[in-house]
ZAMARGU-4260 file (C-alpha; in steps of 0.2 Angstrom, whole numbers, plus 5000, padded with zeros to 4 digits):
<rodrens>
0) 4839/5137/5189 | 4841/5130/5172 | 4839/5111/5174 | 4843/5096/5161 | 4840/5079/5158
5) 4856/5070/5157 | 4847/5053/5153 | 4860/5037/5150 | 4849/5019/5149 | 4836/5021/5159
10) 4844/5034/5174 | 4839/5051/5174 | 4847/5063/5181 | 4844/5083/5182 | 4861/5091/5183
15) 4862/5111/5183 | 4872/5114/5167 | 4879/5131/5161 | 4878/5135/5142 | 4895/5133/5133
20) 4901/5141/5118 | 4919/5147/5122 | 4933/5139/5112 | 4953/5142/5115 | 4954/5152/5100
25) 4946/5164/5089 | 4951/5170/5071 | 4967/5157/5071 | 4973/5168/5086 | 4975/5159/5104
30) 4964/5166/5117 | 4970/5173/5131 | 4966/5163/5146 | 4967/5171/5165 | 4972/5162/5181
35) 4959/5155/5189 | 4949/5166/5200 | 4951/5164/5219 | 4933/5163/5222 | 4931/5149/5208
40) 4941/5140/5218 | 4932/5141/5233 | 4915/5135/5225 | 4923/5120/5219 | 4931/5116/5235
45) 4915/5120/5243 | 4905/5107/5230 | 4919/5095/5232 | 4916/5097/5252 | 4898/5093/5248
50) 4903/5076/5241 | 4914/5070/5252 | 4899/5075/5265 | 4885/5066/5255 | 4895/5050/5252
55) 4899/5049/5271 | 4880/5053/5274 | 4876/5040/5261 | 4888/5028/5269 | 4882/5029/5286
60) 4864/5025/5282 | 4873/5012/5272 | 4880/5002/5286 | 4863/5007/5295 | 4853/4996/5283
65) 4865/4982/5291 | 4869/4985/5308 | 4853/4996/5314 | 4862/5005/5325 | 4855/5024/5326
70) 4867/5030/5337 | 4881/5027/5326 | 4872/5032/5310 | 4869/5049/5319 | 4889/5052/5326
75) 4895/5048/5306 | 4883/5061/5300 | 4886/5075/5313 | 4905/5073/5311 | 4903/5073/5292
80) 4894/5091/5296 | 4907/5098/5305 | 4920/5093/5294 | 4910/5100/5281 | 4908/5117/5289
85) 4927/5116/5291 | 4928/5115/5275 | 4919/5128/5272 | 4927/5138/5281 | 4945/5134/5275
90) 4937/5140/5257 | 4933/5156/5261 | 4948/5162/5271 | 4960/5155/5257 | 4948/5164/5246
95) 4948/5181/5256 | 4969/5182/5258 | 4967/5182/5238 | 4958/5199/5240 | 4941/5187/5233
100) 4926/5184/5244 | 4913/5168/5243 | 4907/5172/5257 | 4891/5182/5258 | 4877/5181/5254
105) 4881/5163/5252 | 4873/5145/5257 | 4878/5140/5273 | 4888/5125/5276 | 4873/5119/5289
110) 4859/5124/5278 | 4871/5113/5263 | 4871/5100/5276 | 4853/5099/5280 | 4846/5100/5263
115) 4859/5085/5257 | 4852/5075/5273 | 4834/5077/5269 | 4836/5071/5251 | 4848/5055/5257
120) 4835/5053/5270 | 4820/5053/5256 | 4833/5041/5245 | 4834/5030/5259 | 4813/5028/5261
125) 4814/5025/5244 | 4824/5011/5242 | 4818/5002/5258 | 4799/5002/5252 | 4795/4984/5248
130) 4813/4977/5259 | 4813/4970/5275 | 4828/4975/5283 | 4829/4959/5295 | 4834/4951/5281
135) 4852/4950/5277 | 4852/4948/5259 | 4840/4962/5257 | 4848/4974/5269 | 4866/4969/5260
140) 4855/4976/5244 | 4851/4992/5251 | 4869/4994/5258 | 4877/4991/5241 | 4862/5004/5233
145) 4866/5019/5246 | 4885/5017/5243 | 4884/5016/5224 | 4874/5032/5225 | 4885/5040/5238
150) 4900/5036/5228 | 4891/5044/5212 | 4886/5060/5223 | 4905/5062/5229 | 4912/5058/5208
155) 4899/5069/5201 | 4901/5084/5214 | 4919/5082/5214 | 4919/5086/5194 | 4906/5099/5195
160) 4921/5109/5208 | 4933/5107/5196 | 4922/5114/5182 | 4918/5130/5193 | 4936/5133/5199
165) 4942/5137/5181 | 4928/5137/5168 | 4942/5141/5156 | 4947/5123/5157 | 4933/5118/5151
170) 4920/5128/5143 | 4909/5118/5135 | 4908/5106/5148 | 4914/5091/5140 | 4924/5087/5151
175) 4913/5088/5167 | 4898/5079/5156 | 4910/5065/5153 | 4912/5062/5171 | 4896/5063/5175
180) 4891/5051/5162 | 4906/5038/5167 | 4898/5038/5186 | 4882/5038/5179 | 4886/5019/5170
185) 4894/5015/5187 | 4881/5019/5198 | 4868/5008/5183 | 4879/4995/5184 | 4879/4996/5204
190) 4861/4995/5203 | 4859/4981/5192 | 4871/4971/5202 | 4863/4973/5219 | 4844/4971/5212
195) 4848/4954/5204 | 4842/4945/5216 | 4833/4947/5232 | 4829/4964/5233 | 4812/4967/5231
200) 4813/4986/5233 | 4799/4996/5224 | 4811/5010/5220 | 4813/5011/5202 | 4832/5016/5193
205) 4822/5031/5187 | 4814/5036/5204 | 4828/5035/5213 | 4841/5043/5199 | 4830/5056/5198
210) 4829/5061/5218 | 4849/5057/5220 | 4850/5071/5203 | 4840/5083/5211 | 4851/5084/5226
215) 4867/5085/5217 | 4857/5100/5205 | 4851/5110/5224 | 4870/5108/5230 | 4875/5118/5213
220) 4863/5130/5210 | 4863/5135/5227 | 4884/5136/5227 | 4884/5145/5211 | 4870/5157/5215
225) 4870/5166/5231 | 4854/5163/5237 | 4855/5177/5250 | 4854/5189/5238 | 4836/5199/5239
230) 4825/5192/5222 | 4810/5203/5226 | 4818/5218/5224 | 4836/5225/5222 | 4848/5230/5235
235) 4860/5244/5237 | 4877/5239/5237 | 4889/5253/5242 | 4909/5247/5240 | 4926/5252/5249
240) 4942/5252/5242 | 4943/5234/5233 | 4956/5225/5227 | 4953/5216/5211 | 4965/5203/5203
245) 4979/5211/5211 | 4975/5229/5206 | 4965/5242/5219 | 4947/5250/5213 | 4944/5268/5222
250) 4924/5269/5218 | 4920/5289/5217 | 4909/5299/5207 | 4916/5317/5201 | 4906/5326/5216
255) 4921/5325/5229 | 4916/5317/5244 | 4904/5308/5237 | 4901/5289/5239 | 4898/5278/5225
260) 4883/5263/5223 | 4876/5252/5214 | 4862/5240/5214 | 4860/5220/5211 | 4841/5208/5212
265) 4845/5188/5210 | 4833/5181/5198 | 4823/5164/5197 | 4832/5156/5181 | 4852/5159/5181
270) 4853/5169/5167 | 4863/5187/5170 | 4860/5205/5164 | 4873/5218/5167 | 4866/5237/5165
275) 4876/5252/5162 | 4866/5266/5165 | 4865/5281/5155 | 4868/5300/5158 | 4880/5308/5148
280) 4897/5314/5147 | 4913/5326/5149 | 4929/5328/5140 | 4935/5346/5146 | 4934/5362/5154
285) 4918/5367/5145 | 4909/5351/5144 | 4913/5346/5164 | 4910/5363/5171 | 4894/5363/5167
290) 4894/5346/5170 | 4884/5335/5157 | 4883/5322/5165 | 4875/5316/5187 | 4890/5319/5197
295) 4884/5307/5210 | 4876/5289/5213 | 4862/5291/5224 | 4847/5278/5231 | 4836/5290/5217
300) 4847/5276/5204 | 4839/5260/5212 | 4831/5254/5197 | 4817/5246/5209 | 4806/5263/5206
305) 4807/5260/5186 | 4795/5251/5178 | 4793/5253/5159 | 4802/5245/5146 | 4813/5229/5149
310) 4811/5237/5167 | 4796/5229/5171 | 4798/5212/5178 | 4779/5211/5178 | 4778/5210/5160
315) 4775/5194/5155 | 4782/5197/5138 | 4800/5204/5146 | 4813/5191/5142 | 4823/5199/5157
320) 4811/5197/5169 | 4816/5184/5179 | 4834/5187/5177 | 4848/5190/5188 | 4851/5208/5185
325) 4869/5220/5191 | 4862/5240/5188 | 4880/5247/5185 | 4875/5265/5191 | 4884/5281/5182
330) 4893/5299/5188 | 4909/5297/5181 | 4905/5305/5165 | 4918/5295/5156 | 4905/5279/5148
335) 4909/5267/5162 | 4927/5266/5157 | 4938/5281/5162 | 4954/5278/5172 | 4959/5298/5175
340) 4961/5310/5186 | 4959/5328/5176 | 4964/5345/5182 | 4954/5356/5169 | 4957/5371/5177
345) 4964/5377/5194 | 4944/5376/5200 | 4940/5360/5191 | 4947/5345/5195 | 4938/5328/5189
350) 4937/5309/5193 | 4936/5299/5178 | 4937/5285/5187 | 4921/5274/5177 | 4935/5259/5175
355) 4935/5257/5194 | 4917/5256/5199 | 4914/5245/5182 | 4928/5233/5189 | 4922/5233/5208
360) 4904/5227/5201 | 4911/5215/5189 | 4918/5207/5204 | 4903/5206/5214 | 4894/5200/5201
365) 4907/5184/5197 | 4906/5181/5216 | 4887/5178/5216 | 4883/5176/5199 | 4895/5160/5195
370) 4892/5151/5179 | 4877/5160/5171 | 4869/5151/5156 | 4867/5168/5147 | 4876/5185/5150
375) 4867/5201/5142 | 4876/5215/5142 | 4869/5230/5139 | 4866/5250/5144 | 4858/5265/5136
380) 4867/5282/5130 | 4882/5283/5140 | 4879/5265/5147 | 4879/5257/5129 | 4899/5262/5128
385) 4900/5255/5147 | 4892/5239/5138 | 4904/5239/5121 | 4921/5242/5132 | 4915/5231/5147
390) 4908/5216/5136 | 4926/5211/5129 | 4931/5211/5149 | 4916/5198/5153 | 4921/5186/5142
395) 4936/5182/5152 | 4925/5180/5168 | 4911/5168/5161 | 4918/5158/5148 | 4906/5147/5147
400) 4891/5158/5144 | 4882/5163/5130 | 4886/5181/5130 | 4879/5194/5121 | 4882/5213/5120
405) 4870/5228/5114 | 4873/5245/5114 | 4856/5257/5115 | 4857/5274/5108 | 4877/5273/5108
410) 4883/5269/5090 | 4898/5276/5091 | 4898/5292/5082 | 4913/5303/5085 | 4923/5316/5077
415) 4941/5312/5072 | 4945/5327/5081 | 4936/5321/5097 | 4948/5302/5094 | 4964/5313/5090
420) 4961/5328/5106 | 4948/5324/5120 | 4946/5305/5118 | 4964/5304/5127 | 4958/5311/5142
425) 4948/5298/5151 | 4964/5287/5148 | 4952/5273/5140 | 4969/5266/5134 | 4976/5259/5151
430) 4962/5248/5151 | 4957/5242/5135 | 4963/5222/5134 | 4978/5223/5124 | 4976/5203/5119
435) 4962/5208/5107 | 4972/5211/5091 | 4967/5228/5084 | 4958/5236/5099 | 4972/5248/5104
440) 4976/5253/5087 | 4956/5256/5084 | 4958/5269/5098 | 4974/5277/5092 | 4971/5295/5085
445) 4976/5288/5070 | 4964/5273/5071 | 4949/5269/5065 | 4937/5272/5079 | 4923/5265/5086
450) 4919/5253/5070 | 4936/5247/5071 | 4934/5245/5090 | 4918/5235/5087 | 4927/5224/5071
455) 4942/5219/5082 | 4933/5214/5097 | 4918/5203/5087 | 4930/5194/5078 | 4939/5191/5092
460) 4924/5182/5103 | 4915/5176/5087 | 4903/5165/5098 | 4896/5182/5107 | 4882/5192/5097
465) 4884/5211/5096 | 4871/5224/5091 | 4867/5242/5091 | 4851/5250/5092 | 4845/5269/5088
470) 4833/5280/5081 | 4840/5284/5065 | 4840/5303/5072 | 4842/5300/5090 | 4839/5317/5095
475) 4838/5329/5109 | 4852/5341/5121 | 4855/5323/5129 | 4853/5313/5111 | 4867/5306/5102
480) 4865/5322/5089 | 4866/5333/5104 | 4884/5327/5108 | 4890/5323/5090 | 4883/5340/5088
485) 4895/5347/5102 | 4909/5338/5094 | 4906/5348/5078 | 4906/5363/5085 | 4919/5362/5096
490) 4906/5370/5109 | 4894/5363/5125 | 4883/5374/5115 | 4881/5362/5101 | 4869/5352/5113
495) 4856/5368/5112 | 4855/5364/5092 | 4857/5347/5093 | 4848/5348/5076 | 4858/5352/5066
500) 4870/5338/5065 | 4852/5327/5064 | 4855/5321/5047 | 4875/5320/5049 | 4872/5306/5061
505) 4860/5299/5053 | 4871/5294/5039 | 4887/5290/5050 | 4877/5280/5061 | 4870/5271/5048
510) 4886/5269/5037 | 4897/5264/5053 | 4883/5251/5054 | 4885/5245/5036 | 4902/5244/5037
515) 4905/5234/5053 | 4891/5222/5045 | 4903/5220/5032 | 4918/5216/5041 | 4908/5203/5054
520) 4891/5197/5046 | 4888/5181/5056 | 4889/5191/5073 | 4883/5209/5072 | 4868/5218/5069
525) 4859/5232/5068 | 4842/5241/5072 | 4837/5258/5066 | 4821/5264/5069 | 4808/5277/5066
530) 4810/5294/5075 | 4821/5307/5084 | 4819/5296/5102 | 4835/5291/5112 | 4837/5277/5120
535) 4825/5261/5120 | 4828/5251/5134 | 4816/5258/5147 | 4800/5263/5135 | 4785/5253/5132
540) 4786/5253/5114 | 4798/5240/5114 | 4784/5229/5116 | 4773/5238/5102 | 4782/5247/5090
545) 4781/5243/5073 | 4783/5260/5064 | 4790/5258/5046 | 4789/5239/5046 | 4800/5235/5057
550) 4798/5219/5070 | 4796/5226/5089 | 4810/5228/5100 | 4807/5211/5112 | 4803/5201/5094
555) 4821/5206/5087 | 4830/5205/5105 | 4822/5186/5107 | 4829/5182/5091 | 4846/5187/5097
560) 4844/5175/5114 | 4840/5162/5102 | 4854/5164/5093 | 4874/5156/5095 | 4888/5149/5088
565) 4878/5135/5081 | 4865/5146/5072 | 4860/5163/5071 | 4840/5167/5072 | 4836/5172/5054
570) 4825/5185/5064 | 4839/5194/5072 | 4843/5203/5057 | 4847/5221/5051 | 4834/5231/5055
575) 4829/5249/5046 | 4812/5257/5048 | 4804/5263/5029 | 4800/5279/5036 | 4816/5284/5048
580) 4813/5302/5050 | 4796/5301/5054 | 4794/5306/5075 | 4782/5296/5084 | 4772/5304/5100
585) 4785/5315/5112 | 4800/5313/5101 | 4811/5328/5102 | 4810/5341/5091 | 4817/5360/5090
590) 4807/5372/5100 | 4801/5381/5086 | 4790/5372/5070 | 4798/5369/5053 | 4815/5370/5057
595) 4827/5361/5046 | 4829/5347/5045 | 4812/5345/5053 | 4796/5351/5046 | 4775/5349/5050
600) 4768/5336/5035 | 4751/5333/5033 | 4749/5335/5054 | 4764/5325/5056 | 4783/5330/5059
605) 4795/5322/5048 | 4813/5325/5046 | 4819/5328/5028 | 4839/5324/5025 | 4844/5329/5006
</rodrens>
């Protein structure tokens, strides 16, 4: 867990903070602002539960520094644990009969109740070094010490609940920092009222600030995070029926019969990737009777067996290493986002249904994952439009989060023919969030498409960063060419020639780019690079590319982690390789040499757009 020093006079003390950066409005427009979510809730009656049990814990050790008596020190505290776990437990069932679960995988109330003893226990050794407890006046200044800090464990931990149950009320944390800062000049002002005289303690304000923080931070980090979720690797998580919010998710792929999964890994710092994974897509009888896209979600998906690229957590230079992570897998063949049942012929009946697994792992992840400091979202080729129509929907779960959104191999390049016929029918218009002005116009037939989409919802969540990156003529039967190429022909057999539309997308792609930099410069980006290859996420050479001057992959990504609402990166900038049609090793190419727009150059194959 992320960890600051919150330092007031001469107390420190290491709260687990979330990074802020929502506001109540955007563009002059007021947000939209959910109900609080039900699971929320139950982490902050579960961190206000903590309080109430470390102040009586405090308390009873308090009037032990007094009256000596073990006996009574140890019925306070095991009575303090059961109502604890009572607590608990009344949480989590008002939770479940709001269809939301904060439940598993979650700290136990006896494992919550052990860690907070140990550390009152180590407080109270702390303070009593140097005091002799047979004296009254020394005793009464232990007393007054442990009560002052139990008193600032039950404010603090009260606050940090009702930050958690609804982050939109307070998003960047002012609110919770203010109280922590108020008990923080109570408890100094505790502690220099009780030392003043005859407490020769060899506990120091710092020392002890410090230990009391570092409870308080264990109780949150271990409330927000589940921390019985697998780090070392990811697990399989294969859902029901779920209700969400009110509305019920049928997970399905298009096979019939066939179950749906996806998979999850907790990280080391609380920072958040959600991946959409790639695999193309359907839009009619042609195009799904073949189909072109997996038709199932399989254990083959766990991302554990994948180790190149940002895939790697080995690699010291991955910036997602050590990062929670949510693999979203993909067989709807509707980008993540469908919402459709299509009957394409009497034979061919498909499940767009993308929306519903997209949602049921949204709501694991907000049930484990609580208050990340950063959110990146982000998937390749199908996946990168499960990230641009997902992202927006994000937002409203972490508001407090940094949030950014990139798209890999999945610029948006459509046909107005495509918007105006096929878009329609993955029903993409029942889910898209009407309180972002211009998104549903952006999608109408007579809209502007996917630049439009992309203007609307940057504007609307300025804060967030939101980037695209491609080869400049992402190629291959799979490539973004092979299905713009499909689109122009009006024929699955436009993916055999995917070539042919090469320099067509190349210049839409690029345009579209221009254009939504245009429209919102502060918060969008782009990166073109060298070369026919699709998709980038999983490859090595986002460590080591640099083909046509441009920075690597990982140098230009870093630069958009380091970059916010109070300052862009100047590195995260608009990116387009000097020499973009010149393939690197194992590009794709057509099967046979020198066809146009490719041709051999001097033992290299370049592409050639006029």
């Amino acid at each position: 867990m992320r960890m600051i020093k919150l330092v007031v006079a001469c107390l420190a003390i290491p709260v687990a903070l979330s990074a802020g950066c929502s506001s109540d409005s955007s563009g002059g427009t007021t947000r939209f602002r959910p109900e609080p979510y039900a699971a929320n809730i139950c982490i902050g009656d579960k961190q206000a539960a903590a309080g109430t049990f470390c102040e009586t814990v405090m308390g009873a050790w308090a009037a032990y520094a007094l009256d000596l008596n073990v006996t009574a020190r140890g019925d306070a505290i095991s009575a303090a644990g059961d109502a604890l776990d009572t607590a608990w437990g009344d949480a989590e069932n008002d939770a479940q009969t709001e269809d939301a679960d904060c439940d598993s995988f979650a700290l136990a109330s006896g494992d919550a109740a052990d860690s907070i003893e140990d550390a009152v226990n180590e407080i109270f050794n702390t303070i009593t070094v140097g005091i002799d407890l047979g004296q009254a006046a020394q005793a009464q200044c232990v007393s007054d010490l442990m009560t002052a800090t139990g008193d600032a464990c039950t404010t603090i931990l009260d606050a940090e609940g009702v930050y958690i149950s609804d982050l939109h009320e307070d998003p960047d944390r002012s609110i919770v920092d203010g109280a922590i800062e108020d008990a923080t000049n109570t408890w100094i002002q505790a502690w220099n009222t009780a030392t003043a005289s005859d407490c020769p303690t060899d506990a120091t304000q710092e020392q002890v600030g410090s230990d009391f923080g570092a409870l308080v931070d264990e109780v949150v980090s271990n409330t927000i995070v589940a921390p019985g979720v697998e780090s070392a690797s990811y697990i399989s998580l294969v859902p029901e029926e779920t209700v969400y919010k009110g509305t019920t998710f049928t997970p399905t792929c298009i096979e019939p019969g066939s179950e749906y999964r996806y998979f999850a890994k907790r990280g080391t710092v609380n920072k958040l990737v959600m991946y959409y994974q790639g695999g193309g897509a359907c839009w009619d009888a042609l195009t799904c009777g073949i189909p072109t896209c997996s038709p199932t979600a399989t254990e083959a998906d766990n991302p554990n067996s994948t180790t190149t690229g940002f895939a790697d957590r080995n690699n010291e230079n991955n910036p997602f290493k050590d990062w929670h992570t949510v693999f979203i897998t993909y067989c709807t063949c509707d980008v993540h986002y469908g919402n459709a049942t299509q009957e394409y012929t009497d034979e061919l009946t498909i499940e767009h249904r993308g929306y519903h697994n997209s949602r049921i792992a949204e709501k694991w992840a907000r049930e484990h994952f609580y208050d990340p400091e950063v959110v990146f979202v982000t998937g390749s080729s199908a996946g990168a439009y499960g990230a641009w129509f997902n992202g927006p929907l994000l937002h409203e779960v972490w508001p407090a989060s940094q949030i950014h959104v990139l798209a890999d191999a999945g610029n948006g390049v459509i046909t107005q023919e495509f918007l105006t016929n096929e878009f329609g029918n993955w029903n993409f218009a029942a889910n898209l969030p009407e309180y972002i002005p211009g998104v549903e116009d952006a999608l109408d037939p007579e809209g502007g498409g996917m630049p439009a989409y992309t203007e609307a919802v940057a504007k609307y969540y300025p804060e967030s960063n939101w980037a695209h990156y491609s080869t400049v003529y992402d190629g291959g039967q799979g490539g973004q060419t092979g299905f713009y190429n499909v689109m122009l022909t009006m024929s699955p057999l436009g993916a055999a020639t995917w070539w042919q539309a090469t320099c067509d997308f190349g210049d839409v792609a690029r345009q579209q780019s221009a254009d939504t930099f245009s429209a919102v410069p502060d918060n969008y980006r782009s990166y073109f690079g060298s070369g026919s290859a699709h998709t980038t996420w999983g490859r090595d050479k986002v460590y080591d590319d640099t083909t046509g001057g441009v920075p690597t992959v990982v140098d230009w990504l870093n630069a958009m982690l380091n970059s916010g609402p109070n300052g862009r990166d100047p590195d995260w900038r608009n990116v387009e390789a000097t020499n973009p049609g010149l393939l690197l090793a194992n590009d794709p190419e057509p099967p046979e040499p020198n066809t146009p727009p490719f041709q051999e150059s001097n033992g290299d194959t370049i592409i050639v757009c006029e």
